[in-house]
MARZAKE-999596 format. One record per residue (C-alpha): residue number from 1; y negated, x, z negated. Coordinates in nm, 4 decimals. Layout:
! residues N
<site k="NUM" yy="Y" xx="X" zz="Z"/>
...
! end
This chain:
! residues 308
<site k="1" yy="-2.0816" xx="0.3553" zz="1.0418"/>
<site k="2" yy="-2.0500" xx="0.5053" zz="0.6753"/>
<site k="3" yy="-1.7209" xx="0.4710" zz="0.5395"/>
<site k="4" yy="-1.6623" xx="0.2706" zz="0.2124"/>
<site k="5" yy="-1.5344" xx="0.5684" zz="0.0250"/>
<site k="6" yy="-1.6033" xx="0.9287" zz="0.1125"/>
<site k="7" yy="-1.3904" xx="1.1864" zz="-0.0908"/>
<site k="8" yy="-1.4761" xx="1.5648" zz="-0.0434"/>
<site k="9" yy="-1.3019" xx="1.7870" zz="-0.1763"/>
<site k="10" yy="-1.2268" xx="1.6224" zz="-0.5248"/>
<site k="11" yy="-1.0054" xx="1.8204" zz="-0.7759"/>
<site k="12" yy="-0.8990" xx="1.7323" zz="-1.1316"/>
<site k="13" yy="-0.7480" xx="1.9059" zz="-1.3772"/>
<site k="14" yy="-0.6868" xx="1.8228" zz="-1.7673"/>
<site k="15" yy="-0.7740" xx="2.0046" zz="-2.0722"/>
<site k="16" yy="-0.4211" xx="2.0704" zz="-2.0482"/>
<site k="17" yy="-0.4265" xx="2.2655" zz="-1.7540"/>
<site k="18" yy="-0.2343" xx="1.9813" zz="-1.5377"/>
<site k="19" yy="-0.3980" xx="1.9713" zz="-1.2155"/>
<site k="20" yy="-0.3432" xx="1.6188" zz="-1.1080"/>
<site k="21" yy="-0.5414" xx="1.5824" zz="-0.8058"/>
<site k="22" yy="-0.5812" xx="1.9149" zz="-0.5553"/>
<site k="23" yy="-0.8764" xx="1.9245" zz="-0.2948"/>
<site k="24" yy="-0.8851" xx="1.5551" zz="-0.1744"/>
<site k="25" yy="-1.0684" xx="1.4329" zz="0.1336"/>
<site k="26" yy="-1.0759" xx="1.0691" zz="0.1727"/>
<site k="27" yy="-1.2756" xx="0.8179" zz="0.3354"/>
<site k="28" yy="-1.1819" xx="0.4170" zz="0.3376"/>
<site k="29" yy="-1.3034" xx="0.2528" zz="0.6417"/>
<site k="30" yy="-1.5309" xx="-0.0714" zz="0.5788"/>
<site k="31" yy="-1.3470" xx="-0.3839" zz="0.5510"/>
<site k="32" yy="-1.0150" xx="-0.2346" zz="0.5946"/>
<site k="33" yy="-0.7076" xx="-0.2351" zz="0.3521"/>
<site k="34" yy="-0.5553" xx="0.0632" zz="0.2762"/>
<site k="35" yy="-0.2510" xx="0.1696" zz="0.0958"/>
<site k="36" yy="-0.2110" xx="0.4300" zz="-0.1342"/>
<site k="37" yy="0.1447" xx="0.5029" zz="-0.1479"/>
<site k="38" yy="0.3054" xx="0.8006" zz="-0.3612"/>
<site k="39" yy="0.5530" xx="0.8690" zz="-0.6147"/>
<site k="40" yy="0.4991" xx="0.8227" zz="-0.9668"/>
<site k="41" yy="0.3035" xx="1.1766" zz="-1.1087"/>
<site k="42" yy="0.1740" xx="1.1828" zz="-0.7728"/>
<site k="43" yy="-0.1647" xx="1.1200" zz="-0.8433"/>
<site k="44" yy="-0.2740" xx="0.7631" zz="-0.7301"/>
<site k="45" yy="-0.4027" xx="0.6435" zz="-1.0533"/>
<site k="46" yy="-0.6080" xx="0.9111" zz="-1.1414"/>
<site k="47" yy="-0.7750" xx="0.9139" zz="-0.7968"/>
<site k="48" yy="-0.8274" xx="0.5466" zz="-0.8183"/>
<site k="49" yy="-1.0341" xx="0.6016" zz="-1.1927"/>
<site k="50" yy="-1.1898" xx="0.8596" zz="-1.0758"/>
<site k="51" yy="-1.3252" xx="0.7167" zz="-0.7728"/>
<site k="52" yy="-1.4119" xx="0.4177" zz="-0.9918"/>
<site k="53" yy="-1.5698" xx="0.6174" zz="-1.2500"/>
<site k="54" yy="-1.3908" xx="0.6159" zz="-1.5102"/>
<site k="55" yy="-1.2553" xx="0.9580" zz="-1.5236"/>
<site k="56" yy="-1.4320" xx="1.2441" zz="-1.4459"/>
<site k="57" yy="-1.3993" xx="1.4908" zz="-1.1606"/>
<site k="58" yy="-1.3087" xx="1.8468" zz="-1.1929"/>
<site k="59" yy="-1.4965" xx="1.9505" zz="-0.8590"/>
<site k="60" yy="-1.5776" xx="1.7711" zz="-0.6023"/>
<site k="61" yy="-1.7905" xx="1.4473" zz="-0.4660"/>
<site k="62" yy="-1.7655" xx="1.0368" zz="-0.4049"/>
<site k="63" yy="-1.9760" xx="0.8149" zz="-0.2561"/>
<site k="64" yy="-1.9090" xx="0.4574" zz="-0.2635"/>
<site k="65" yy="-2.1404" xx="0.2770" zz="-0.0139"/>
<site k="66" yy="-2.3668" xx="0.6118" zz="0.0129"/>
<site k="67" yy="-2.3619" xx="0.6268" zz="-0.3633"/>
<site k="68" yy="-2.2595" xx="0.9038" zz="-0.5969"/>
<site k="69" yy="-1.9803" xx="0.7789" zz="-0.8349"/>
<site k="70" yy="-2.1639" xx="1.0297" zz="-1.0687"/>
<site k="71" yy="-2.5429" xx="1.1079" zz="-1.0397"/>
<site k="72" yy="-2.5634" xx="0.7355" zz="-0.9007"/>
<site k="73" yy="-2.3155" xx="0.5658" zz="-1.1001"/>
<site k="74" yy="-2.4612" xx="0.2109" zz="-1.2058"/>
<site k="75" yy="-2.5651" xx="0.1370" zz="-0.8339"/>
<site k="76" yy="-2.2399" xx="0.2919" zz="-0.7247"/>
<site k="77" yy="-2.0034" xx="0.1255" zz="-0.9714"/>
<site k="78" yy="-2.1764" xx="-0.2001" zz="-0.9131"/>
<site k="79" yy="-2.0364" xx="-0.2036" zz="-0.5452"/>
<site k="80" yy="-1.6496" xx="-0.1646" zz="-0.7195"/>
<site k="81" yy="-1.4288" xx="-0.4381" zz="-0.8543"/>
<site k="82" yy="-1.0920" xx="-0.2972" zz="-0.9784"/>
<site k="83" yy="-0.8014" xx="-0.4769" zz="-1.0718"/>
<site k="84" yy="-0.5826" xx="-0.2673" zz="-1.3150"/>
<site k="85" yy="-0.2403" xx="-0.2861" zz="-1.3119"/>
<site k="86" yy="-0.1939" xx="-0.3323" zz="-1.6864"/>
<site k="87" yy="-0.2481" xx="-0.7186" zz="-1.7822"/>
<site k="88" yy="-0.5061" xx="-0.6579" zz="-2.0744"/>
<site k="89" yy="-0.7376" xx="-0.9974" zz="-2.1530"/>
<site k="90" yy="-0.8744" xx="-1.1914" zz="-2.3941"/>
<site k="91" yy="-0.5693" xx="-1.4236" zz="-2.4611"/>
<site k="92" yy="-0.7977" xx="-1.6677" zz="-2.6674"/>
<site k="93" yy="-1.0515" xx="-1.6532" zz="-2.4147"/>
<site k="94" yy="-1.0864" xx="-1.9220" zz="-2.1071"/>
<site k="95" yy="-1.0679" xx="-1.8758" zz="-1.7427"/>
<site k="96" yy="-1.4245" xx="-1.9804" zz="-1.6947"/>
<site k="97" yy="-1.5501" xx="-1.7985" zz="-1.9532"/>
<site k="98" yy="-1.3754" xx="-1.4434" zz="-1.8873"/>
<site k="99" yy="-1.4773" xx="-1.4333" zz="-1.5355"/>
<site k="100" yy="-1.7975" xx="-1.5212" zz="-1.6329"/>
<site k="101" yy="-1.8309" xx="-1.2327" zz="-1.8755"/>
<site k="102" yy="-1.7186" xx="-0.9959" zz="-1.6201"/>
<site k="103" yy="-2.0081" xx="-1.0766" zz="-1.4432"/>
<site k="104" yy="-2.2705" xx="-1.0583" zz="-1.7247"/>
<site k="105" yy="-2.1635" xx="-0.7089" zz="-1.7455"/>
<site k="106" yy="-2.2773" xx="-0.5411" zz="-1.4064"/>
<site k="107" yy="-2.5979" xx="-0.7225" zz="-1.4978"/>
<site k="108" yy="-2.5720" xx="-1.0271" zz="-1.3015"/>
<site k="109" yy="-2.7685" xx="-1.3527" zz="-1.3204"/>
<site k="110" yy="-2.5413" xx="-1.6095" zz="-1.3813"/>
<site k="111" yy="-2.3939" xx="-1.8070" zz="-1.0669"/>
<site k="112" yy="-2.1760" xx="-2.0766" zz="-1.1864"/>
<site k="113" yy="-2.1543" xx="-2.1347" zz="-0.7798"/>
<site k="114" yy="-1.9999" xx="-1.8281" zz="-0.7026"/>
<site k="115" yy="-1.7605" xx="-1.8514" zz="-1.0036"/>
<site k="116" yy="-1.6477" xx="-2.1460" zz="-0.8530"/>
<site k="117" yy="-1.5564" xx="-2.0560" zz="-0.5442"/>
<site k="118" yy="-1.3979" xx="-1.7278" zz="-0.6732"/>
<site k="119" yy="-1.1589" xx="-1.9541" zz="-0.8882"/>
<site k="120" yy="-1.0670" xx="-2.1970" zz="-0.6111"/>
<site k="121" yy="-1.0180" xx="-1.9626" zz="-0.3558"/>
<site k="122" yy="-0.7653" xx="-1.8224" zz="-0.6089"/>
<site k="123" yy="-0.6129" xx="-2.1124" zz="-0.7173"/>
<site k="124" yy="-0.7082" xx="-2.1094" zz="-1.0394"/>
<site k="125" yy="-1.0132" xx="-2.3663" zz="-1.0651"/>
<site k="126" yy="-0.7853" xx="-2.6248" zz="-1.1873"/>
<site k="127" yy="-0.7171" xx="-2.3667" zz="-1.4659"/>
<site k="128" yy="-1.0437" xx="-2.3310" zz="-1.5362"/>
<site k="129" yy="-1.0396" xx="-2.4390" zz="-1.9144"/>
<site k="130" yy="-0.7496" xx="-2.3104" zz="-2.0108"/>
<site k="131" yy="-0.6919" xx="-1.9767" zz="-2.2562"/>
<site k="132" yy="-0.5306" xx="-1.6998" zz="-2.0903"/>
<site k="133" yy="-0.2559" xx="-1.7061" zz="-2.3272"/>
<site k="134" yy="-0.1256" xx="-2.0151" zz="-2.2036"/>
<site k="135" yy="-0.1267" xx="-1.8950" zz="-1.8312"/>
<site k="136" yy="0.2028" xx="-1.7385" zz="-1.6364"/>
<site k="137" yy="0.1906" xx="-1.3453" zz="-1.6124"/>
<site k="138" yy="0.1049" xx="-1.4269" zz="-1.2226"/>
<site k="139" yy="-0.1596" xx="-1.6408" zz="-1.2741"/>
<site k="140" yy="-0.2922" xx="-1.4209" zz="-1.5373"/>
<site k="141" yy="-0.3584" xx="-1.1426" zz="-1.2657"/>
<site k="142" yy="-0.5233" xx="-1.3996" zz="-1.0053"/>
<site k="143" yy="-0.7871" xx="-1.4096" zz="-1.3137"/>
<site k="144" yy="-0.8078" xx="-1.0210" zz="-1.3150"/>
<site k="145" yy="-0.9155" xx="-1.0338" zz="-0.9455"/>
<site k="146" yy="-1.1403" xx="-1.3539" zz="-1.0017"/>
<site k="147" yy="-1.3206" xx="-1.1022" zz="-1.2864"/>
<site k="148" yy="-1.3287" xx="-0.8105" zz="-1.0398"/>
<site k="149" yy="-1.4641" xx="-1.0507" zz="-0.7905"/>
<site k="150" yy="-1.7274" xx="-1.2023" zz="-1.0315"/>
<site k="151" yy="-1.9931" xx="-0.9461" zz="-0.9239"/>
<site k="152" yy="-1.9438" xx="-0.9691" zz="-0.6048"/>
<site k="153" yy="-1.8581" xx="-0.6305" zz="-0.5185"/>
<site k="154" yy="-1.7684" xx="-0.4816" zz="-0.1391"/>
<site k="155" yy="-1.5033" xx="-0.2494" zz="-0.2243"/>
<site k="156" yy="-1.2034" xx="-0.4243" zz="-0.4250"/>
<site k="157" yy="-0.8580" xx="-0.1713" zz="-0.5861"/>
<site k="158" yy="-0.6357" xx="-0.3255" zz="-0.6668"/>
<site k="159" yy="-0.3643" xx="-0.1286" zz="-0.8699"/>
<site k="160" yy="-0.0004" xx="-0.2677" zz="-0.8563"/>
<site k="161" yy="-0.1216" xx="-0.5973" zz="-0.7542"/>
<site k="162" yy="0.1858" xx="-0.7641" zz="-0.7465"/>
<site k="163" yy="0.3787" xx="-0.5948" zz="-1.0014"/>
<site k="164" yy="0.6179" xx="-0.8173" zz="-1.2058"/>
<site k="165" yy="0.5318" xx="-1.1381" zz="-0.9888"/>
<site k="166" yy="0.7978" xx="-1.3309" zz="-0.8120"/>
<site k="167" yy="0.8264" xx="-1.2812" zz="-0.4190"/>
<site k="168" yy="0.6472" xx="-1.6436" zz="-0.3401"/>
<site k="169" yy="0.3443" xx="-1.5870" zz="-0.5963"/>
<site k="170" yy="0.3104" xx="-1.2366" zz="-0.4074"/>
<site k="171" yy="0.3373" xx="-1.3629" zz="-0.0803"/>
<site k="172" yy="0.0590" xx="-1.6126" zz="-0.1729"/>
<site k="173" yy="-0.1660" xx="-1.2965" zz="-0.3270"/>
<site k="174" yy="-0.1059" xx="-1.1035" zz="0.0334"/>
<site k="175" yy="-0.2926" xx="-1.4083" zz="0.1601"/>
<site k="176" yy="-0.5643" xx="-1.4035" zz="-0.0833"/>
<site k="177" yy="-0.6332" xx="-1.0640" zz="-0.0249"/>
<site k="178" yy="-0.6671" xx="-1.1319" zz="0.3862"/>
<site k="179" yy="-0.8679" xx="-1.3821" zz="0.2941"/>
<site k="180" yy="-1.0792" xx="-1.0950" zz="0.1289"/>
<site k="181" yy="-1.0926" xx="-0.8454" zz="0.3789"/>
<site k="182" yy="-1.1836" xx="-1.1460" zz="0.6370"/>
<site k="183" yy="-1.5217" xx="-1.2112" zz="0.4017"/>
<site k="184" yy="-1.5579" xx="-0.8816" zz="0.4090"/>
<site k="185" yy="-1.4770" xx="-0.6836" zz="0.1184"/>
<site k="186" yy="-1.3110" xx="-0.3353" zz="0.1807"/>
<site k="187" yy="-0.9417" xx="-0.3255" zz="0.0075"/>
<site k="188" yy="-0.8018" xx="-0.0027" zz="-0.1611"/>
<site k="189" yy="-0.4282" xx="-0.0952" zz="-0.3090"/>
<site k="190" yy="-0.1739" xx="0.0977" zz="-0.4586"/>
<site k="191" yy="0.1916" xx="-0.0085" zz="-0.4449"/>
<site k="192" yy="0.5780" xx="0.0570" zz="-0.5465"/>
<site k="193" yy="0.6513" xx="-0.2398" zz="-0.2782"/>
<site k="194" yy="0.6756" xx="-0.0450" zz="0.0501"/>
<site k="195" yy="0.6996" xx="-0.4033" zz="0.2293"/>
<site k="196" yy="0.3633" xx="-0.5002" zz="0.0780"/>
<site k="197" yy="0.2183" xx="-0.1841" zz="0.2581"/>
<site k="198" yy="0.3836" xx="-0.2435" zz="0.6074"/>
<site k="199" yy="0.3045" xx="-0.6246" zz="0.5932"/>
<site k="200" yy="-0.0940" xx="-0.5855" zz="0.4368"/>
<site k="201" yy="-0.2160" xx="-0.2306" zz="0.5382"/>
<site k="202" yy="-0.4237" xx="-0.1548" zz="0.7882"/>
<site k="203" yy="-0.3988" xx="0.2433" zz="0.7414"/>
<site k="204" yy="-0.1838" xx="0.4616" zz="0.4957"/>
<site k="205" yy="-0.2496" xx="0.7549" zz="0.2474"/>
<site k="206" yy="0.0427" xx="0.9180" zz="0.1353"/>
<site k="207" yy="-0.0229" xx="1.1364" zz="-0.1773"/>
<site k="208" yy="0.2353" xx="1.3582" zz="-0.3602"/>
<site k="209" yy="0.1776" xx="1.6383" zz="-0.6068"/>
<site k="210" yy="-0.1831" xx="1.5854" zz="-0.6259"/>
<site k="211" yy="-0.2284" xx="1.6283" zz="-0.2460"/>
<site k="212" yy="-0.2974" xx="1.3737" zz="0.0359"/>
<site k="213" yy="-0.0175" xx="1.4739" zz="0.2894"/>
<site k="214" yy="-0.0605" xx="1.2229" zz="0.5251"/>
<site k="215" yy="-0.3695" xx="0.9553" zz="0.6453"/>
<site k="216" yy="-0.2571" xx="0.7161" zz="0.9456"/>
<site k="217" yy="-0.2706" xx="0.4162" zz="1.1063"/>
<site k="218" yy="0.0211" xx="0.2225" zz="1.0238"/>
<site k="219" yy="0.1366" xx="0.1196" zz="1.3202"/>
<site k="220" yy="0.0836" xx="0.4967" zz="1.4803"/>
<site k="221" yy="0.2639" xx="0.6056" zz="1.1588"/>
<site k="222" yy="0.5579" xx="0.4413" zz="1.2355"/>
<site k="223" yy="0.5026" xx="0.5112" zz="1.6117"/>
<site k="224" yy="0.4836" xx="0.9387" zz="1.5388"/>
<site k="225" yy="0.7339" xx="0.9285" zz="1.2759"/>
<site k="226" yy="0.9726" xx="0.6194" zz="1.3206"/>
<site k="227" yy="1.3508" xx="0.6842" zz="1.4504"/>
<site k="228" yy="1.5580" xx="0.3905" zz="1.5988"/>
<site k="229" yy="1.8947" xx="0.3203" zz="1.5857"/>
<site k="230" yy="2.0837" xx="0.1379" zz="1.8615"/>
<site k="231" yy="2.4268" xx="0.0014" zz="1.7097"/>
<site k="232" yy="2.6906" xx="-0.0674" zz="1.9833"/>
<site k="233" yy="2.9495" xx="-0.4058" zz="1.8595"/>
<site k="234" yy="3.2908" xx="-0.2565" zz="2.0197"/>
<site k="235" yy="3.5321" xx="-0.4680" zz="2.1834"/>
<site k="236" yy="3.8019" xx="-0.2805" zz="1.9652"/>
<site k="237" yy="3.7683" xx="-0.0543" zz="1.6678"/>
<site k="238" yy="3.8074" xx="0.2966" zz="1.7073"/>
<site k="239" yy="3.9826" xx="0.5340" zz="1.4159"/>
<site k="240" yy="3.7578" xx="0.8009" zz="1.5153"/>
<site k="241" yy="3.4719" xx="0.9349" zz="1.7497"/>
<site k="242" yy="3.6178" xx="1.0659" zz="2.0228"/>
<site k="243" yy="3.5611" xx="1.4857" zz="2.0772"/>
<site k="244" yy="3.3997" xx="1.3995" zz="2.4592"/>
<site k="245" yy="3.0849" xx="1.2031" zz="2.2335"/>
<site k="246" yy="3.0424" xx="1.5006" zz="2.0253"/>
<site k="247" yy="2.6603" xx="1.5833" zz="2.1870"/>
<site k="248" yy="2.5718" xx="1.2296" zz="2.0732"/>
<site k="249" yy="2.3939" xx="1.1638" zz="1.6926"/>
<site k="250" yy="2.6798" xx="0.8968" zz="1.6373"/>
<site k="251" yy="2.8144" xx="0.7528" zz="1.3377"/>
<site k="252" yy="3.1391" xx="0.5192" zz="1.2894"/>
<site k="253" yy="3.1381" xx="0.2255" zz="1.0860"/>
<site k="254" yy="3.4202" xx="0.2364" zz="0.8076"/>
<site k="255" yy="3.5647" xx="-0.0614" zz="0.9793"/>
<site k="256" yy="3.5449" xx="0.1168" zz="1.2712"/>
<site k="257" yy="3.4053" xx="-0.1740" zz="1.4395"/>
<site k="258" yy="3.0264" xx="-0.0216" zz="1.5287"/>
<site k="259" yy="2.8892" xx="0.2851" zz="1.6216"/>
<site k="260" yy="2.5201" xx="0.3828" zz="1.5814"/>
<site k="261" yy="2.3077" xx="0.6192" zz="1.8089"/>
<site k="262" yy="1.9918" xx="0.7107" zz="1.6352"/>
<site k="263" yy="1.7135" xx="0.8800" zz="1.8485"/>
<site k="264" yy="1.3685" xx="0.9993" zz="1.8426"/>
<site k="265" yy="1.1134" xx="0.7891" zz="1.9975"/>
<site k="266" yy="0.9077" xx="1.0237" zz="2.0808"/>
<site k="267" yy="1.0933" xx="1.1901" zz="2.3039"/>
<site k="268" yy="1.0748" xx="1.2190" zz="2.6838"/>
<site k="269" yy="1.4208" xx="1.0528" zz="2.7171"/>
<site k="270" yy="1.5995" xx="0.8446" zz="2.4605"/>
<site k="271" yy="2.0025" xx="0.9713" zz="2.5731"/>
<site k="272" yy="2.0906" xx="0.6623" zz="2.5818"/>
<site k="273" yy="2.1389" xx="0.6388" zz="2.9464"/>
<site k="274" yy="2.3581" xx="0.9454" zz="2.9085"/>
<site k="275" yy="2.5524" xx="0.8244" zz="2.6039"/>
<site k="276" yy="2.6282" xx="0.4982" zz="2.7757"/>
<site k="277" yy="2.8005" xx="0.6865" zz="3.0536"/>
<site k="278" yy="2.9535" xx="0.8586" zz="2.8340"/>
<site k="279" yy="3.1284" xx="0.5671" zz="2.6518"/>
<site k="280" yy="3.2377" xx="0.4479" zz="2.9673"/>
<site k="281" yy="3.4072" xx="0.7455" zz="3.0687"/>
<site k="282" yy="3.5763" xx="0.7408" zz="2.7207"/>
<site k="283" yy="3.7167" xx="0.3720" zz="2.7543"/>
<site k="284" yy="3.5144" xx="0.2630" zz="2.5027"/>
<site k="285" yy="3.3539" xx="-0.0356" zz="2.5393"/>
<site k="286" yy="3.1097" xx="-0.3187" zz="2.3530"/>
<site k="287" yy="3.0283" xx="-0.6568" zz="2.3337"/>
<site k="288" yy="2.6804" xx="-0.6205" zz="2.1792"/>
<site k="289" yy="2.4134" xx="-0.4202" zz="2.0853"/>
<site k="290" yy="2.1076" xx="-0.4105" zz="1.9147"/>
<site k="291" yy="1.8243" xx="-0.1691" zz="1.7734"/>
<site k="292" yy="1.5997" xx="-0.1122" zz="1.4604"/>
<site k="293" yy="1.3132" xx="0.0363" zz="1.4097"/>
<site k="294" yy="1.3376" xx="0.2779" zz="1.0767"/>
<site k="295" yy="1.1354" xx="0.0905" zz="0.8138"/>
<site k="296" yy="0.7992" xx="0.2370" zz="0.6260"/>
<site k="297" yy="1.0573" xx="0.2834" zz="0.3078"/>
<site k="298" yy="1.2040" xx="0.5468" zz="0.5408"/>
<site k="299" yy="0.9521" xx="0.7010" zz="0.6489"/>
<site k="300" yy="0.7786" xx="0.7422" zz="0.3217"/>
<site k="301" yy="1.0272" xx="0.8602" zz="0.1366"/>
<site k="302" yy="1.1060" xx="1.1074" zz="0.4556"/>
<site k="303" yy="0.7467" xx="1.2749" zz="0.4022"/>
<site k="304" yy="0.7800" xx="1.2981" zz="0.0141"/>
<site k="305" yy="1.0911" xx="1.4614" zz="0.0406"/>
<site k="306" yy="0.9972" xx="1.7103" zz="0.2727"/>
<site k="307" yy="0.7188" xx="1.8189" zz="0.0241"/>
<site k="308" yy="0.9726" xx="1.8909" zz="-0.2501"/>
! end
């Protein structure tokens, strides 16, 4: 099946001699949502613009649905919606109108049908006749994705989504935007909120310096390059580690109340077996115990590091 988005080897650099973006490849599988995630400079925004043609490439090619962003651009850019992450509106404007604009200009015939069922399905068709400037900043960007919606396009960014909305309103627009991907629509999202990634994403870009390090599934991200942690409660504290644990990754709480193994889950054999022998031979023993998975946060900030 053609991908969404198919990046080959797309380079930018500005009349400034920057070069923000360095030999991409990309492609976005259809109807999937994928996360962007990188550190600020690292590039995200001006892929993103460039892909939606507003920037121009350096070198390179994109296709959106089999379209060149460049030598095809109306047919391509027609298939895009993008949500920016800056709230810019007409504050005077209404909610009908605006989103109504938006889809006068991809050429559009009006479809006061489809307008309403963008607005409702964001919660905002109560809103409907109010200005903008009366609106909460989190309602105001439900309208920016009702206008990127309004000509029905199959590939949706959305840049910063949630950015400067309170933790229930996002939680509410990670729902709207399964509800998306379940109609159909292929999701591209940047994000600073590494939970919004490991909750929404289906795969995970990680760009840094320009560069696409890493493309993965999340879950066989975290798989490769998650560590766990098993943290053994002990039935009395210990001032130290004792020298016979030494072989063991083990660190002592301050209180000296826990200590925690970590270990790689990708090897053959964890050690925990062997630790736990080990703590008995020591005396030391524990009334409970428990393990975590290292987060996405982790992880990702693991891999940009490493690239320093």
């Amino acid at each position: 099946m053609q991908p969404a988005i198919h990046v080959s080897n797309l380079s930018k650099t500005y009349d400034s001699g920057f070069q923000a973006l360095k030999n991409i490849d990309l492609e976005v599988r259809r109807g999937e949502i994928f996360a962007l995630l990188g550190p600020n400079g690292a590039g995200k925004t001006t892929l993103i613009s460039i892909i939606c043609g507003l920037v121009n490439p350096s070198e390179g090619t994109v296709l959106a649905d089999g379209h060149d962003i460049v030598n095809d651009y109306r047919a391509a850019r027609e298939k895009i919606g993008l949500v920016p992450q800056e709230l810019t509106t007409d504050a005077f404007e209404t909610v009908w109108a605006t989103v109504s604009f938006s889809r006068g200009l991809f050429g559009k015939p009006a479809n006061p049908a489809h307008i309403e069922k963008v607005l409702k399905d964001l919660a905002l068709w109560d809103k409907r006749h109010n200005r903008l400037i009366t609106l909460s900043g989190g309602m105001k960007r439900r309208v920016l994705i009702a206008k990127a919606l309004s000509h029905e396009p199959q590939i949706l960014f959305l840049d910063e989504p949630t950015a400067g909305v309170d933790v229930e309103l996002r939680r509410d627009m990670w729902e709207v935007v399964r509800l998306l991907r379940e109609s159909g629509v292929t999701i591209i999202l940047t994000t600073h909120y590494i939970e919004e990634a490991e909750e929404m994403a289906d795969r995970i870009g990680v760009i840094s310096r320009g560069e696409i390090i890493l493309v993965e599934d999340k879950a066989e991200l975290m798989h490769k390059l998650g560590r766990k942690q098993l943290t053994l409660h002990l039935q009395y504290p210990l001032e130290r580690i004792p020298a016979t644990l030494g072989a063991h990754d083990l660190a002592l709480a301050e209180d000296g109340t826990e200590l925690t193994y970590t270990y790689d889950t990708q090897e053959e054999r964890t050690g925990i077996t062997g630790l736990l022998g080990d703590l008995n031979a020591a005396g030391i023993d524990f009334k409970d115990l428990h393990t975590r998975q290292s987060s996405l946060e982790e992880i990702f900030v693991n891999l940009v590091r490493e690239r320093q």
